[in-house]
N, C-alpha and C positions, 0 to 999 in steps of 0.2 A: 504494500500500500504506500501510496506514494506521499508523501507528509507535505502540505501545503506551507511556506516559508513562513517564520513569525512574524513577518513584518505586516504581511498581508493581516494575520489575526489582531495584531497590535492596532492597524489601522483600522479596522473595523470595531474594535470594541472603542476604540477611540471615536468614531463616527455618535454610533450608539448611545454612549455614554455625553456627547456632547449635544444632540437631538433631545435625550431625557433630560437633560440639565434645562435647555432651553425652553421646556414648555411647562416645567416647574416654574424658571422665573416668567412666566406669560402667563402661570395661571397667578404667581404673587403679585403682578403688578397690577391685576384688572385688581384684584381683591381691594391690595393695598390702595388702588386707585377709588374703589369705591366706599371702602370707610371713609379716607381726607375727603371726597364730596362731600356724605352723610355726616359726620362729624361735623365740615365748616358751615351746612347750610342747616344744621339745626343746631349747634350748643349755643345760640344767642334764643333758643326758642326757649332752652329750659333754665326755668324762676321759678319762684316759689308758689306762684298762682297759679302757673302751670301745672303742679301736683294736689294743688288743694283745691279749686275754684271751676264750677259748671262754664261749659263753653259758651258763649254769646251768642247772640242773633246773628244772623246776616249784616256784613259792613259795619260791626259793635267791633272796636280793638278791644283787648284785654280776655280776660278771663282764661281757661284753662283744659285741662283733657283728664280733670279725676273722676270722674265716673266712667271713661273708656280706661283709666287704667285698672281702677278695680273692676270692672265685668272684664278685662280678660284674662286676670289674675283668675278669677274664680269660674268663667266659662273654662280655660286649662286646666284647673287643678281639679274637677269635675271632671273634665276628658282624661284626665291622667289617674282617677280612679275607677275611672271605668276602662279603660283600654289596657292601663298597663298590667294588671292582676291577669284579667284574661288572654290576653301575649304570653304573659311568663308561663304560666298553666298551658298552656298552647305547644308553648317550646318545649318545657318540661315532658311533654305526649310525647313531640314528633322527635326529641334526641333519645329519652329514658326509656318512654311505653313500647310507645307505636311503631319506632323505628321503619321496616320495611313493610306494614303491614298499605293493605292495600285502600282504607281509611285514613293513613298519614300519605299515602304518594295524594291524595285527593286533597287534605288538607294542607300539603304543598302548593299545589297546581292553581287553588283556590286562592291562598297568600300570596303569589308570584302574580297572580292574575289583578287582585285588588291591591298591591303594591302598583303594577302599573297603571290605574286609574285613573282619570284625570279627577283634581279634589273638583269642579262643580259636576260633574255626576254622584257624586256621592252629596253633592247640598242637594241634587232635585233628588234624588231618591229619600233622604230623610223629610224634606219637603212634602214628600208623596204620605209617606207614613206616618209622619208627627205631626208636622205643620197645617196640612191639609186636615185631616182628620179634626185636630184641634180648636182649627179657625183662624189662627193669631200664632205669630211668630215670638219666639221663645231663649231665653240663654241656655236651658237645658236639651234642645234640639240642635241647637250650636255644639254644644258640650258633646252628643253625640254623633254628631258629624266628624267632629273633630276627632275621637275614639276611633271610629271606623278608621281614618287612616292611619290612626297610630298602631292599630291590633296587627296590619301584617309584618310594622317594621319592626316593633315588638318580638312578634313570633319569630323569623327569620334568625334575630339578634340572638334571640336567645338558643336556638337550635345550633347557632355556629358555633355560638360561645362555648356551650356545654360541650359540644363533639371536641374541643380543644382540651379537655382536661383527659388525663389518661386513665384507661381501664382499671391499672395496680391499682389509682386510689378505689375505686368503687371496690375491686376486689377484696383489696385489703379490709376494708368494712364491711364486704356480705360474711367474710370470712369468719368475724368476730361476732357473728349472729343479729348484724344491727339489723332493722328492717329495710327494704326497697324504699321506702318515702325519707326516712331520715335519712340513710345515705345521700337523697337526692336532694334534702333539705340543707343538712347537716356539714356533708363533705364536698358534696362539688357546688354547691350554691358558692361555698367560699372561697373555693378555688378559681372559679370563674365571676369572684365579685365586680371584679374592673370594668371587664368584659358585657356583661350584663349593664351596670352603671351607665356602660357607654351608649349602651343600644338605649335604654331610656332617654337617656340626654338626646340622641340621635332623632328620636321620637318625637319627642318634646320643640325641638328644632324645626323638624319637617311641618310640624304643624303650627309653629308661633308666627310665621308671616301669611296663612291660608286667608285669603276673604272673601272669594268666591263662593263656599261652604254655606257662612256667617251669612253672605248676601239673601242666604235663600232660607235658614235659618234661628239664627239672632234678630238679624237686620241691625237695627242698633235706634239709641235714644239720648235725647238731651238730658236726661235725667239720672239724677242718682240711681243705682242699683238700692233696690230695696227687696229684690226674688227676681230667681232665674226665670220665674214661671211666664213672664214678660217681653214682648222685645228687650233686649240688652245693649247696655253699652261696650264698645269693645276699640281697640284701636285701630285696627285693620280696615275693618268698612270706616273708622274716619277719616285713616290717611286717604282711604279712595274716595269719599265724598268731600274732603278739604281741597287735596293735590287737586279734584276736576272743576272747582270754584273759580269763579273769577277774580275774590276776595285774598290781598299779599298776608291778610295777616292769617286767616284758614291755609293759607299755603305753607305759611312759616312755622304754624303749629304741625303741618304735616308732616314738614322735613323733620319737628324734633320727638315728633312720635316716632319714628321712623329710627333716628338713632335710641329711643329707650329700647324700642325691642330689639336692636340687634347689642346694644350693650348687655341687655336683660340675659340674651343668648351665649355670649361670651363671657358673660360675670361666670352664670352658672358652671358654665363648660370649664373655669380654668377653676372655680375654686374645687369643682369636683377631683379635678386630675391634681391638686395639690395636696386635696385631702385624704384621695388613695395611696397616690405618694410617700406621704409621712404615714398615713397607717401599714406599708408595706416596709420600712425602715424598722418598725417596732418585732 
């Protein structure tokens, strides 16, 4: 066999490696590109009235976005106790139970298929079944709009997670008489805590910039949240009904809604990965 010169391999990993460098820095600069937008064109938005004060009328300056930031505090943290329980339960089937059974290739098929989704088919469809039925649009029809997309990244996250931890440990624990659920509670839940963590935040992410859902859903309100049972207020449909105003100061409050959620998104995400961190040190 005739052995190809190193120069030739040298140069090709060199090609390669210089290709993947460059669309790493192309995908850092749109990013970096788009926080210094979002950052310059809203931290003059946020003051203190801005977190405490109902939003104004049409062409009123002043006032605030704290009634969209509490309903979507509480439309997510509602979606996050409905989607993410049954995700993990989900994942826990298709890595632990189900494995190859012929109920988990379908409960694959089904997550790969509702992953690819577009989010406002899942707002008319909850539309169809809550909204509709109901009469009136709601923060808990939002809330589960919002679940539906979380449950397949949920499940996915946590089926990869878990297949990551190795057999010995399970072994080593059936060995010792524990039972099948604690094992799966007990030993690899911990093993795979990051992992899991991630895919919630991951979740959590996918769904904190959706308004399409919301549009068809929530919808949204001038008003304090006092029940989800109500249209709600939320930030998403207001960046999209501010940013499409003809009004600079609805516009300016758009831009700085816009940076809370993506700061919201990144507080979360780094204090999680410092907090695994130092608990992995101990």
């Amino acid at each position: 066999m005739q052995r190809r010169p190193a120069t030739f391999r040298k140069f090709s990993n060199a090609i390669v490696v210089g290709l993947s460098g460059f669309s790493a820095l192309v995908g850092l600069f749109f990013l970096g590109w788009i926080l210094m937008v979002v950052i310059l064109k809203g931290i003059f938005s946020l003051s203190f009235d801005f977190f405490t004060k109902l939003p104004t009328p049409p062409g009123v300056a002043g006032g605030g976005l704290a009634n969209a930031i509490v309903g979507t505090l509480l439309i997510t943290l509602v979606a996050v106790l409905m989607g993410v329980p049954l995700g993990i339960l989900g994942g826990i089937y298709l890595s632990e139970f189900g494995e190859r059974s012929k109920l988990a290739a379908v409960i694959r098929f089904a997550s790969n298929v509702l992953m690819g989704t577009p989010s406002i088919i899942v707002g008319v469809f909850v539309y169809a079944i809550i909204v509709y039925p109901m009469g009136h649009f709601s923060g808990y029809a939002g809330a589960v709009s919002l679940a539906v997309i979380m449950l397949p990244v949920v499940v996915r996250t946590t089926e990869d997670m878990l297949h990551l931890v190795p057999n010995t440990l399970r072994e080593a624990a059936l060995a010792l008489g524990v039972p099948r659920w604690k094992v799966t509670f007990q030993v690899v839940f911990r093993a795979a805590k990051s992992g899991l963590l991630t895919g919630v935040l991951l979740a959590i992410a996918r769904v904190s910039g959706e308004t399409a859902p919301l549009l068809f859903t929530a919808l949204n309100s001038p008003f304090w949240v006092k029940s989800l049972s109500n249209p709600t207020a939320n930030l998403t449909v207001t960046i999209f009904n501010y940013a499409m105003s003809p009004y600079k100061d609805w516009q300016q409050k758009a831009w700085g809604a816009s940076l809370l959620i993506m700061a919201g998104v990144l507080l979360v995400t780094i204090i999680s990965r410092l907090y695994l961190k130092e608990r992995g040190k101990r």
